[in-house]
VOZATI-313038 format. One record per residue (C-alpha): x, y, z. Coordinates in steps of 0.5 Angstrom, whole numbers. Layout:
BEGIN
<pt><X>X</X><Y>Y</Y><Z>Z</Z></pt>
...
***
This chain:
BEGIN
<pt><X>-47</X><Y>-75</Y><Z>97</Z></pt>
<pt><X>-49</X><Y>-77</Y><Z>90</Z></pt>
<pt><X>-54</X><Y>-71</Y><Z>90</Z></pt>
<pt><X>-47</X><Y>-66</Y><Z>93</Z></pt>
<pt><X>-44</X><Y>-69</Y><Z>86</Z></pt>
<pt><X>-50</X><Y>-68</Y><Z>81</Z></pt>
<pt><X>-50</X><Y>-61</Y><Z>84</Z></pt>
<pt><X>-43</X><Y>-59</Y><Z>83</Z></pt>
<pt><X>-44</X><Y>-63</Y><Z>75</Z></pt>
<pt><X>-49</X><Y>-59</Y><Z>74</Z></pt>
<pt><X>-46</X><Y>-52</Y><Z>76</Z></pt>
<pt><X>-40</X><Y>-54</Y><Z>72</Z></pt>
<pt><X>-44</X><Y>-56</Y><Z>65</Z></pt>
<pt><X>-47</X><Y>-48</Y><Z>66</Z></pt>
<pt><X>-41</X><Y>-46</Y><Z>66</Z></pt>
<pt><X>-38</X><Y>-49</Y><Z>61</Z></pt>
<pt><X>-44</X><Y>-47</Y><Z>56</Z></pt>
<pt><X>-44</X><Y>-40</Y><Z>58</Z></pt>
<pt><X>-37</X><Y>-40</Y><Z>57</Z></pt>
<pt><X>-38</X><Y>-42</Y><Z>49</Z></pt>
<pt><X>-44</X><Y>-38</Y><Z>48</Z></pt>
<pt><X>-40</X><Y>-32</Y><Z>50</Z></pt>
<pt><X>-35</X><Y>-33</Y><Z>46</Z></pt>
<pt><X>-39</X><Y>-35</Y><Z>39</Z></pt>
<pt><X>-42</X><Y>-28</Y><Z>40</Z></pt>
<pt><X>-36</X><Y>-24</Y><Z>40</Z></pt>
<pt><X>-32</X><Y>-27</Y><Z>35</Z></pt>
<pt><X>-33</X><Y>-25</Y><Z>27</Z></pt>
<pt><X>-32</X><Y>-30</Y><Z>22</Z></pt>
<pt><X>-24</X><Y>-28</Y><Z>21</Z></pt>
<pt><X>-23</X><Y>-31</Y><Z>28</Z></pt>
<pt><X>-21</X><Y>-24</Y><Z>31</Z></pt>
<pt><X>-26</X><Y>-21</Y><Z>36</Z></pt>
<pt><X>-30</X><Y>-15</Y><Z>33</Z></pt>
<pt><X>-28</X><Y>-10</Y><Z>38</Z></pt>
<pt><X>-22</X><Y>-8</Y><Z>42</Z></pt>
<pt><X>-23</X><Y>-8</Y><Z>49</Z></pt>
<pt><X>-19</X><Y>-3</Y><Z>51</Z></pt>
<pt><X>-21</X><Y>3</Y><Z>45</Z></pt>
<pt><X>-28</X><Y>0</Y><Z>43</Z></pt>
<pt><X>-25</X><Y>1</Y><Z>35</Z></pt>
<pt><X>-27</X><Y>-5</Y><Z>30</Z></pt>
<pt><X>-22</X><Y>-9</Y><Z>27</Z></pt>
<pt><X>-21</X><Y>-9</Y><Z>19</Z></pt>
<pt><X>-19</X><Y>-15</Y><Z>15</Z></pt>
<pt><X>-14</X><Y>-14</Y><Z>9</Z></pt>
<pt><X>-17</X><Y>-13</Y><Z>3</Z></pt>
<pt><X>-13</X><Y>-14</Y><Z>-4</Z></pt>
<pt><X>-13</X><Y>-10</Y><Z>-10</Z></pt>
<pt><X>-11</X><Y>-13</Y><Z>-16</Z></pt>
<pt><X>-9</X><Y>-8</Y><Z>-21</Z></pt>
<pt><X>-8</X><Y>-10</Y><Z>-28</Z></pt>
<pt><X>-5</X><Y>-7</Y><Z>-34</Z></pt>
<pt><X>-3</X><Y>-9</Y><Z>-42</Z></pt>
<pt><X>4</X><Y>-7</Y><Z>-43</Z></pt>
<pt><X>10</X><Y>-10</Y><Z>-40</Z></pt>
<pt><X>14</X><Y>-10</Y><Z>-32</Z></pt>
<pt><X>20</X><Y>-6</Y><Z>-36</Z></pt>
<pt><X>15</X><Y>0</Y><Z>-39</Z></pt>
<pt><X>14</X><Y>7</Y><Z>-34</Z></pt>
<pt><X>6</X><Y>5</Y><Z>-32</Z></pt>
<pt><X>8</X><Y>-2</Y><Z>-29</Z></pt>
<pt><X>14</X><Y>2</Y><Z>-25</Z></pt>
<pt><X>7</X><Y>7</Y><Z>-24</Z></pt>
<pt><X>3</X><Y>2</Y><Z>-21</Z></pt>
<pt><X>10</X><Y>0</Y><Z>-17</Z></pt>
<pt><X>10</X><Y>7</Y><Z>-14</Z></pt>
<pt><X>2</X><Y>7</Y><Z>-12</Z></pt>
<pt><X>3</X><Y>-1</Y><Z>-9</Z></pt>
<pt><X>9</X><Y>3</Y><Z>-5</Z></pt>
<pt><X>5</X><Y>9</Y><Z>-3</Z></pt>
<pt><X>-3</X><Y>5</Y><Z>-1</Z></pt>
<pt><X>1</X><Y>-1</Y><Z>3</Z></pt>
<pt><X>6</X><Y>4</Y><Z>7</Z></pt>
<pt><X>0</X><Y>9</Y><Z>9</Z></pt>
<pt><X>-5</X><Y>4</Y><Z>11</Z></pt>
<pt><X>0</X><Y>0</Y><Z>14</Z></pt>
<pt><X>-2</X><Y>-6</Y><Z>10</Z></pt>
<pt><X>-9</X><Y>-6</Y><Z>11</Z></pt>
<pt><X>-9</X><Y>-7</Y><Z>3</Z></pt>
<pt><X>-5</X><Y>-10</Y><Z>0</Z></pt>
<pt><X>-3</X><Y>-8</Y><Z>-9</Z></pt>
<pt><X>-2</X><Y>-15</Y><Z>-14</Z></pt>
<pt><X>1</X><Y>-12</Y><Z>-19</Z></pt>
<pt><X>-1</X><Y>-16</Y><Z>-26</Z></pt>
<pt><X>3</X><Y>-14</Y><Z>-33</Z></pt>
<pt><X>3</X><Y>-16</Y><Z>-40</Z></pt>
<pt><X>-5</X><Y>-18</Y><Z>-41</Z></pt>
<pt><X>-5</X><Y>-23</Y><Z>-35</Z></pt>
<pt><X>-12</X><Y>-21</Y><Z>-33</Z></pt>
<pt><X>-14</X><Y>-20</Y><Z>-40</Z></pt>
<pt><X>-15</X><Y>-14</Y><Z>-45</Z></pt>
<pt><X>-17</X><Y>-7</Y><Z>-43</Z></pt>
<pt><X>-23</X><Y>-8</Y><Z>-44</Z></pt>
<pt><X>-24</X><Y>-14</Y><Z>-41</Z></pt>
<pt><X>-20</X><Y>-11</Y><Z>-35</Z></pt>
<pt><X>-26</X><Y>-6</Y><Z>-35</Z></pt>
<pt><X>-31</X><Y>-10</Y><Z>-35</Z></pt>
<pt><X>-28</X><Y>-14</Y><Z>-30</Z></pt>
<pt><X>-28</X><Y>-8</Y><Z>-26</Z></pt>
<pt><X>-36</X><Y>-7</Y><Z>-27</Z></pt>
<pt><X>-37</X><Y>-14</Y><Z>-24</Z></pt>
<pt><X>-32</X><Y>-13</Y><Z>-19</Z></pt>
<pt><X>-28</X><Y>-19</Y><Z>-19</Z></pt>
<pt><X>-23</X><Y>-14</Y><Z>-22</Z></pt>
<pt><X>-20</X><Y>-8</Y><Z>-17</Z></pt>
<pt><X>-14</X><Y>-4</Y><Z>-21</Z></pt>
<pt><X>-14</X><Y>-2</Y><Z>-29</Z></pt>
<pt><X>-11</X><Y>3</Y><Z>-32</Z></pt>
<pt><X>-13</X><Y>3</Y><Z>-40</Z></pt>
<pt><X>-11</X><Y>8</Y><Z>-44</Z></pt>
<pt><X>-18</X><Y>13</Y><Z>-46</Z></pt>
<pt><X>-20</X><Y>9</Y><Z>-53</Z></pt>
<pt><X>-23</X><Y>4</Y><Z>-51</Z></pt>
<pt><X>-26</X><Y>7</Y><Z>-45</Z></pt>
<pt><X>-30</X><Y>11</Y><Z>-49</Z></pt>
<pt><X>-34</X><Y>5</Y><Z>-51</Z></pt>
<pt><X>-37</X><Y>5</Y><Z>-44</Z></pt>
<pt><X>-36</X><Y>13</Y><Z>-44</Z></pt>
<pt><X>-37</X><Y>16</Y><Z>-51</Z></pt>
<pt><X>-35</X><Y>23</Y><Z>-49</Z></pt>
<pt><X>-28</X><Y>20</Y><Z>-47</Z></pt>
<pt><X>-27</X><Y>20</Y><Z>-56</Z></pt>
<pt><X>-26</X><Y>28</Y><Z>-55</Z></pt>
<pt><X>-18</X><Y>25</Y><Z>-52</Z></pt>
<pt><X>-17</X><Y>21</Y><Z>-58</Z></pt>
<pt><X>-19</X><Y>27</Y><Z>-63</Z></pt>
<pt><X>-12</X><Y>28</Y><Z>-69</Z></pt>
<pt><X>-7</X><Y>33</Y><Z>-67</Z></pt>
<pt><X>-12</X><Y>35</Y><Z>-60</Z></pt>
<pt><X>-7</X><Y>37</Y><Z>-55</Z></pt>
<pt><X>0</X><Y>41</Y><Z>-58</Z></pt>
<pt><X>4</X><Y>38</Y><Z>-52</Z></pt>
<pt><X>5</X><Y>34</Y><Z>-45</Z></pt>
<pt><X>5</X><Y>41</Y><Z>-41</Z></pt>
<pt><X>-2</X><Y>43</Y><Z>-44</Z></pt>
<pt><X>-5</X><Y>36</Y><Z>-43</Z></pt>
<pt><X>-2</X><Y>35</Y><Z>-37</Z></pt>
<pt><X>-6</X><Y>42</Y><Z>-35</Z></pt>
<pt><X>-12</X><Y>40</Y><Z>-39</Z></pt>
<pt><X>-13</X><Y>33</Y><Z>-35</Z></pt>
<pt><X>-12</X><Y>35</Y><Z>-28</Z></pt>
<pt><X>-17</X><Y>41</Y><Z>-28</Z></pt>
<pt><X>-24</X><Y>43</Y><Z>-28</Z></pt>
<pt><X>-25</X><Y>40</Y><Z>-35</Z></pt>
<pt><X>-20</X><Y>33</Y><Z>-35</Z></pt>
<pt><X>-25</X><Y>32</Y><Z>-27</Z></pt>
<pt><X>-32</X><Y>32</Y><Z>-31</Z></pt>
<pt><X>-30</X><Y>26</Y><Z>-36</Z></pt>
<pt><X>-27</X><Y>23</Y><Z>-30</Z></pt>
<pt><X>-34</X><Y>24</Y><Z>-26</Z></pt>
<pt><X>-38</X><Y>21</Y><Z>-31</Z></pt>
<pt><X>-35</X><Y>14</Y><Z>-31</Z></pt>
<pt><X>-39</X><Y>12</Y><Z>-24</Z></pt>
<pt><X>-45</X><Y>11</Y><Z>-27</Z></pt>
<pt><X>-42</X><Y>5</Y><Z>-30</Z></pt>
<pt><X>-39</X><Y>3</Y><Z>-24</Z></pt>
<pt><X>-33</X><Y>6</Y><Z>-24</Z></pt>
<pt><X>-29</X><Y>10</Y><Z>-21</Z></pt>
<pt><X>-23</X><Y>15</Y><Z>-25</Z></pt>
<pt><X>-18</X><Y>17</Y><Z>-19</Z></pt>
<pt><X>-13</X><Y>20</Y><Z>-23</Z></pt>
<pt><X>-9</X><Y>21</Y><Z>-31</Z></pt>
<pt><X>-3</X><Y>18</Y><Z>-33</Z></pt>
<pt><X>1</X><Y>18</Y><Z>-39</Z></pt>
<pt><X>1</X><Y>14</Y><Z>-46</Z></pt>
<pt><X>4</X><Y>19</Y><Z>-49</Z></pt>
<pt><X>5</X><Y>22</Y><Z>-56</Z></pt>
<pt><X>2</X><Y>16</Y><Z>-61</Z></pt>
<pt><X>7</X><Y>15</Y><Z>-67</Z></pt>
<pt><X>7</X><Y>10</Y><Z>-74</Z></pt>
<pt><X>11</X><Y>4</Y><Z>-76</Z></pt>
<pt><X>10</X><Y>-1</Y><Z>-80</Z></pt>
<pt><X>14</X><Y>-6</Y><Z>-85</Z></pt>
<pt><X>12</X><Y>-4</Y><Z>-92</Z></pt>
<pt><X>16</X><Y>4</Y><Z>-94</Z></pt>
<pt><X>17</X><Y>11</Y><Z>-91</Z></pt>
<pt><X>10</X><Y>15</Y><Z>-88</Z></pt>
<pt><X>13</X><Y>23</Y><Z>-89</Z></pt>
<pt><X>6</X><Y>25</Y><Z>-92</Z></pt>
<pt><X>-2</X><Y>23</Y><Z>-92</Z></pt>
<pt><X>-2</X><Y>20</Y><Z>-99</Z></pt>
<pt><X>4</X><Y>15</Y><Z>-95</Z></pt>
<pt><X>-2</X><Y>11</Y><Z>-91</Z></pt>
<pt><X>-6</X><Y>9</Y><Z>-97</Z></pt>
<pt><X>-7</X><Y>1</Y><Z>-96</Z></pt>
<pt><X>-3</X><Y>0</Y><Z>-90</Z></pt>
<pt><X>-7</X><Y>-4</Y><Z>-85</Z></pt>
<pt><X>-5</X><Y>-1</Y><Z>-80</Z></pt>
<pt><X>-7</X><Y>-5</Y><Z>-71</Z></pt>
<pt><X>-12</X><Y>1</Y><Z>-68</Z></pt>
<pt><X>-15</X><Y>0</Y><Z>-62</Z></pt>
<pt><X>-22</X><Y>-1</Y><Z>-61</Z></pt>
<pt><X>-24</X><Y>5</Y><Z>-62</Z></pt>
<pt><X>-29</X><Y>8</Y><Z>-69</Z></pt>
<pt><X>-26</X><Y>14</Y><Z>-68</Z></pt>
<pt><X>-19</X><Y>12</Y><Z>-69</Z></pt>
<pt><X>-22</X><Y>7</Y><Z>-75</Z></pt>
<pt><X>-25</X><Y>12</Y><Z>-79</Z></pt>
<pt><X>-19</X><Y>17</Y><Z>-77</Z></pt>
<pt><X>-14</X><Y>13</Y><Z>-81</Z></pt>
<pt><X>-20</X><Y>10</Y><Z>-87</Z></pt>
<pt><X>-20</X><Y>18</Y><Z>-88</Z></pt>
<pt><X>-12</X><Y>17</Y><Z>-89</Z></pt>
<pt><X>-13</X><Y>12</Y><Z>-93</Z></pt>
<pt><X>-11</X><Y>6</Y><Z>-90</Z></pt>
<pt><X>-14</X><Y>0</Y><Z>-88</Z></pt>
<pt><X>-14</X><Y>-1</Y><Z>-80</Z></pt>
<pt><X>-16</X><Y>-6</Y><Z>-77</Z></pt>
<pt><X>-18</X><Y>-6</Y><Z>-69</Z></pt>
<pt><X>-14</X><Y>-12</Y><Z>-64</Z></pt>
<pt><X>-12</X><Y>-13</Y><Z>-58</Z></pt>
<pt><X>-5</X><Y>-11</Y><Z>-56</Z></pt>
<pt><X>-3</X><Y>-18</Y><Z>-55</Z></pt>
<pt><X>-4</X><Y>-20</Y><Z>-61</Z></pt>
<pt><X>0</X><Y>-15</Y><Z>-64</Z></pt>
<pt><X>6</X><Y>-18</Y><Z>-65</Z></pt>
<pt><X>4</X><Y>-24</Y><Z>-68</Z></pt>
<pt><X>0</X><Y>-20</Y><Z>-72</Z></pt>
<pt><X>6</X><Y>-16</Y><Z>-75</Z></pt>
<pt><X>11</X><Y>-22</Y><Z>-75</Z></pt>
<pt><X>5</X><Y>-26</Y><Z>-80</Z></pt>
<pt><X>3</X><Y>-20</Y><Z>-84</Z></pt>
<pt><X>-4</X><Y>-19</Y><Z>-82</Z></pt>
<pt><X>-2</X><Y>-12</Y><Z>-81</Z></pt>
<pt><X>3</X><Y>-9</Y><Z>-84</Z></pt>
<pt><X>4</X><Y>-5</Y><Z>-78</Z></pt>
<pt><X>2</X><Y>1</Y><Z>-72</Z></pt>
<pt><X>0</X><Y>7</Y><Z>-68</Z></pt>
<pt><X>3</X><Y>7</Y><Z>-62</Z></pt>
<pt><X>10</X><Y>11</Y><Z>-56</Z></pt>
<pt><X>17</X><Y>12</Y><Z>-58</Z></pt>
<pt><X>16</X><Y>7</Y><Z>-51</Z></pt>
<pt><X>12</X><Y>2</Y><Z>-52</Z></pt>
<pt><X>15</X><Y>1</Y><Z>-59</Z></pt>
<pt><X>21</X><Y>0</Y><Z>-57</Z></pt>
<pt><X>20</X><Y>-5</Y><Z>-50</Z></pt>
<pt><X>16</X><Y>-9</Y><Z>-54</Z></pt>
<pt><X>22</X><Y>-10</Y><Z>-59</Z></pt>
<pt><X>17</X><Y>-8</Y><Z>-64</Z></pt>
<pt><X>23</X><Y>-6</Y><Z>-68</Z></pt>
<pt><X>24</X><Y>-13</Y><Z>-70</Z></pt>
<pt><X>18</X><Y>-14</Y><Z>-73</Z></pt>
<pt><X>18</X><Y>-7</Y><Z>-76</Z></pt>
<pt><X>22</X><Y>-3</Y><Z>-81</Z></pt>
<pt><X>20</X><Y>4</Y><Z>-81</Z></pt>
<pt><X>18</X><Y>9</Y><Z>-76</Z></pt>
<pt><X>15</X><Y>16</Y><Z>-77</Z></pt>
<pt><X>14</X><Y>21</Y><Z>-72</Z></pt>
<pt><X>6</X><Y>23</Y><Z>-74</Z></pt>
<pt><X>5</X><Y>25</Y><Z>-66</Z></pt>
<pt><X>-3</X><Y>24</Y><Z>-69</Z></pt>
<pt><X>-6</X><Y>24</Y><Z>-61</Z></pt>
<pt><X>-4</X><Y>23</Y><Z>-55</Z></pt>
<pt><X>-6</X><Y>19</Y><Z>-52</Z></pt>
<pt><X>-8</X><Y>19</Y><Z>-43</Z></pt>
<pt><X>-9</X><Y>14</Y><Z>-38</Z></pt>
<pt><X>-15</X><Y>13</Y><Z>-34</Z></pt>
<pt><X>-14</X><Y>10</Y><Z>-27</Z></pt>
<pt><X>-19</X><Y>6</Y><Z>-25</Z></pt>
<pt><X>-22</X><Y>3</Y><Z>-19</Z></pt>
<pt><X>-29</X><Y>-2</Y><Z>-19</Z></pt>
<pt><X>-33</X><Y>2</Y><Z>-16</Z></pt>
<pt><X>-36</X><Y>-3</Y><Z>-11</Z></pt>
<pt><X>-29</X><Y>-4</Y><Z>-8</Z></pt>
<pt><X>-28</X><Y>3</Y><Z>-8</Z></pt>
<pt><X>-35</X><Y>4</Y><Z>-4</Z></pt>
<pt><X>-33</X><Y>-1</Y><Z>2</Z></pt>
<pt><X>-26</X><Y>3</Y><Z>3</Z></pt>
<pt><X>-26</X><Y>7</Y><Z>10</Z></pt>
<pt><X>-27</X><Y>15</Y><Z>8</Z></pt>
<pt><X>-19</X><Y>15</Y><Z>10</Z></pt>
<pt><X>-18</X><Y>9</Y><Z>6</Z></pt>
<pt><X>-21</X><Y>12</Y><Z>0</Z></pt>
<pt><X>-17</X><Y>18</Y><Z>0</Z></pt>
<pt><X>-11</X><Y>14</Y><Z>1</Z></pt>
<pt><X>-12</X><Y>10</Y><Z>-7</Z></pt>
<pt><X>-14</X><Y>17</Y><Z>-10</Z></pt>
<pt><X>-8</X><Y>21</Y><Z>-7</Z></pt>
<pt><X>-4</X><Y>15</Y><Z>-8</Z></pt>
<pt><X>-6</X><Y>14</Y><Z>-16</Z></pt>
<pt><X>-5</X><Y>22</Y><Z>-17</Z></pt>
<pt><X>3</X><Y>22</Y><Z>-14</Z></pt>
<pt><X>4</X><Y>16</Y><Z>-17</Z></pt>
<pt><X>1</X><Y>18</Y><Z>-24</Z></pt>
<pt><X>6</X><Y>24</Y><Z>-24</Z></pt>
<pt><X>12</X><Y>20</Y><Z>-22</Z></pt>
<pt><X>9</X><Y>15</Y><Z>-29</Z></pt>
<pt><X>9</X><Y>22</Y><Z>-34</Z></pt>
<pt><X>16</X><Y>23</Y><Z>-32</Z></pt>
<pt><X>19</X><Y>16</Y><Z>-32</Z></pt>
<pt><X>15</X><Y>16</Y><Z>-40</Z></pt>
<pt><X>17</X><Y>23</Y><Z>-42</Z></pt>
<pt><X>24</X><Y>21</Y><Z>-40</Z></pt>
<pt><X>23</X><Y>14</Y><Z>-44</Z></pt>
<pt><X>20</X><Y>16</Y><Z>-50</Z></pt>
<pt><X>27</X><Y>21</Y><Z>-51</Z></pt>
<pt><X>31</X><Y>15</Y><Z>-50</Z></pt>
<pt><X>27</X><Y>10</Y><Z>-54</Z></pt>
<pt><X>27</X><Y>14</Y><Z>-61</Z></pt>
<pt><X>35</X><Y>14</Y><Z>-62</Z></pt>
<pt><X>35</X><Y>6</Y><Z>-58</Z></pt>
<pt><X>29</X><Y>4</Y><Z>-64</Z></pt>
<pt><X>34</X><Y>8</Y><Z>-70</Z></pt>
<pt><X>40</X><Y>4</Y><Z>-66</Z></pt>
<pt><X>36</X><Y>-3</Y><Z>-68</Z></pt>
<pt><X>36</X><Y>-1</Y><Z>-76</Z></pt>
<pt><X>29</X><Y>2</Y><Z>-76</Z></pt>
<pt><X>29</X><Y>7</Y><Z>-81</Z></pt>
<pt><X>26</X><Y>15</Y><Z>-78</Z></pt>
<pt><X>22</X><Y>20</Y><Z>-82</Z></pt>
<pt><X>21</X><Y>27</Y><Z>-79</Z></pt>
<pt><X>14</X><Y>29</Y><Z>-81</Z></pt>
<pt><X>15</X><Y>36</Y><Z>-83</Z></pt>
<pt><X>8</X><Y>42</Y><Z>-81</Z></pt>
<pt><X>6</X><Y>42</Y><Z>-87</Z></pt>
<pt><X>5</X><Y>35</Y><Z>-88</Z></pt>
<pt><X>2</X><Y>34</Y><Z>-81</Z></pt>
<pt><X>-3</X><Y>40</Y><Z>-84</Z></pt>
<pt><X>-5</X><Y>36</Y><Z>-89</Z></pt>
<pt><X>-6</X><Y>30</Y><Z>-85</Z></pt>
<pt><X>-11</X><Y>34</Y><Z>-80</Z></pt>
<pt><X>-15</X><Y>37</Y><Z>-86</Z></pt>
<pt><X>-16</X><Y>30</Y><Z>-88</Z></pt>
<pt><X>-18</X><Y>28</Y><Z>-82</Z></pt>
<pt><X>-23</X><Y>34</Y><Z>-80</Z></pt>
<pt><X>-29</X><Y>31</Y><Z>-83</Z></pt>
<pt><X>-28</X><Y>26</Y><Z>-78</Z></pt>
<pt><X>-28</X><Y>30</Y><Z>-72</Z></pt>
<pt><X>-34</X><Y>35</Y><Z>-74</Z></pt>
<pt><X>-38</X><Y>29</Y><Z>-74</Z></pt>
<pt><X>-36</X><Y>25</Y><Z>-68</Z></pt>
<pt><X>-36</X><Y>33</Y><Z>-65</Z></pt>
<pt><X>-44</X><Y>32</Y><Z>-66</Z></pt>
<pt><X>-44</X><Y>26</Y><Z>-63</Z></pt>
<pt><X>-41</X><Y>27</Y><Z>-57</Z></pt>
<pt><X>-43</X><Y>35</Y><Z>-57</Z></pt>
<pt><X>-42</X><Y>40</Y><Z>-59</Z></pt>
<pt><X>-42</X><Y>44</Y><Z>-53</Z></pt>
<pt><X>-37</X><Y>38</Y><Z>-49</Z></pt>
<pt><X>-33</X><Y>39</Y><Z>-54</Z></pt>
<pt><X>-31</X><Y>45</Y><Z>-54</Z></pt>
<pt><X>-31</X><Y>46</Y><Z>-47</Z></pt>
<pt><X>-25</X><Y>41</Y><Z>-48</Z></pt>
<pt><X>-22</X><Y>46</Y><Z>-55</Z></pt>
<pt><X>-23</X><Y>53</Y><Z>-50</Z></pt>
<pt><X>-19</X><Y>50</Y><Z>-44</Z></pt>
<pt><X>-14</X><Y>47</Y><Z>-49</Z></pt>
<pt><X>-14</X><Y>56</Y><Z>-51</Z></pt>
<pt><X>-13</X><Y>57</Y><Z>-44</Z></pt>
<pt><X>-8</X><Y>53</Y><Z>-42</Z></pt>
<pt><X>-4</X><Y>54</Y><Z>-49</Z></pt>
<pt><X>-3</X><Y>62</Y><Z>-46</Z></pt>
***
């Protein structure tokens, strides 16, 4: 009898030992089994983009990267969720940018300046008075050429999925009326971090000074520069009309934005995943330009409403400021290349026709 008992322990031990070892293979470390039973398709985890941007929730590209969390979420039924980061939370755009190289960071959308110090040929989009308008650069961006520059941010493991719009930049600043080149003498102007800008305005004669965006208006506020280049939009939704008296319609550049992905994140989305982010940044990019378009038509009239003091910038006075400037840009043509550069120069012609 007590061999009947050990027998029946026995058969049930191996059971039990074959149950789990069962089951440990089959299982991935979420928990979940690796493959449905019924259909042999493996189940994926959630994956999480952190998109992150300088300027504020109010401003046209955060309500942007709103639309493209709406459209990535939606179309892969939650298979990857969008954080949405505003006001310099995760950093400045060049430490976004980095963060994107590293991979500990998923969604940037800098402006193309700063990006040149990790491309220098993206400088050809922050050349003085390059595009005549938005229709050009919209053309220009979007095709054949605008792709290239985009092609060329992989080898620093990024990926460029599609254009927005800063927009037209514009000057203000605390100390007088700008109207001509001799008005920028001495004014110590914010740049972003770009040696093209910086030159640009010495060859104006002011003083520029590169700092984050962040800091700005601070800065402003306690006289460390006396003003800055930037939309009607950002002007405005960051009240900069408080700190600042005058505002003039220089439309010195205009001013792209770059949608960035970390390329190693990018790279582990499934091919229809992948298709997803990069359609869903283009749509979500037109509906920002509309949105910026139509904010920075609004916004001029809002900042001479809250007292800044406007000047219009007649043609020859902006033809003075481009001779001023062309030293610079022929020197940076050569940098960057001569032949790159006029690619750019003859696909503005084509569109311009």
């Amino acid at each position: 009898m007590k061999k009947i008992y050990a027998l029946i322990l026995t058969a049930l031990l191996v059971f039990v030992l074959a149950a789990c070892g069962s089951n440990e293979e089959g299982t991935n470390e979420s928990g979940s089994n690796g493959t449905d039973e019924d259909n042999g398709e493996k189940t994926t985890e959630t994956k999480t983009i952190r998109a992150g941007i300088g300027l504020n929730e109010d401003h046209p590209q955060y309500k942007g990267l709103l639309k493209f969390k709406e459209i990535v979420e939606e179309k892969t039924d939650g298979a990857i969720k969008v954080e949405t980061y505003a006001s310099g939370q995760l950093g400045d755009d060049r430490t976004m940018t980095e963060a994107l190289q590293l991979g500990t960071q998923e969604v940037t959308i800098p402006s193309t300046a700063p990006l040149a110090n990790f491309v220098p040929e993206f400088s050809v989009f922050d050349f003085p008075f390059l595009f005549p308008n938005e229709e050009v650069a919209d053309e220009v961006l979007d095709g054949e050429v605008g792709q290239k520059f985009l092609d060329k941010l992989e080898d620093q493991n990024l990926v460029g999925l599609a254009y927005w719009e800063n927009g037209f930049r514009n000057l203000t600043n605390s100390e007088r009326p700008v109207a001509t080149a001799a008005d920028f003498d001495g004014l110590k102007i914010r740049t972003m971090e770009n040696n093209l800008h910086l030159e640009a305005f010495r060859a104006l004669g002011a003083n520029p000074t590169p700092m984050a965006f962040t800091e700005l208006f601070t800065a402003m506020q306690q006289g460390t520069v006396d003003g800055q280049e930037n939309p009607f939009a950002t002007i405005y939704l960051s009240k900069f009309y408080e700190v600042q008296d005058y505002v003039s319609n220089t439309n010195h550049i205009y001013s792209p934005f770059v949608f960035l992905m970390s390329k190693s994140f990018y790279d582990g989305l499934t091919e229809e995943q992948q298709t997803i982010v990069k359609e869903a940044a283009v749509e979500a990019g037109q509906y920002e330009r509309k949105l910026n378009r139509e904010a920075n038509d609004k916004y001029l009239d809002n900042l001479i409403e809250e007292g800044m003091t406007y000047t219009e910038i007649t043609p020859e006075a902006r033809q003075e400021m481009i001779d001023l400037i062309q030293p610079v840009i022929d020197k940076y043509a050569k940098e960057i290349g001569e032949d790159t550069v006029q690619e750019v120069y003859d696909a503005i012609d084509e569109a311009s026709k």
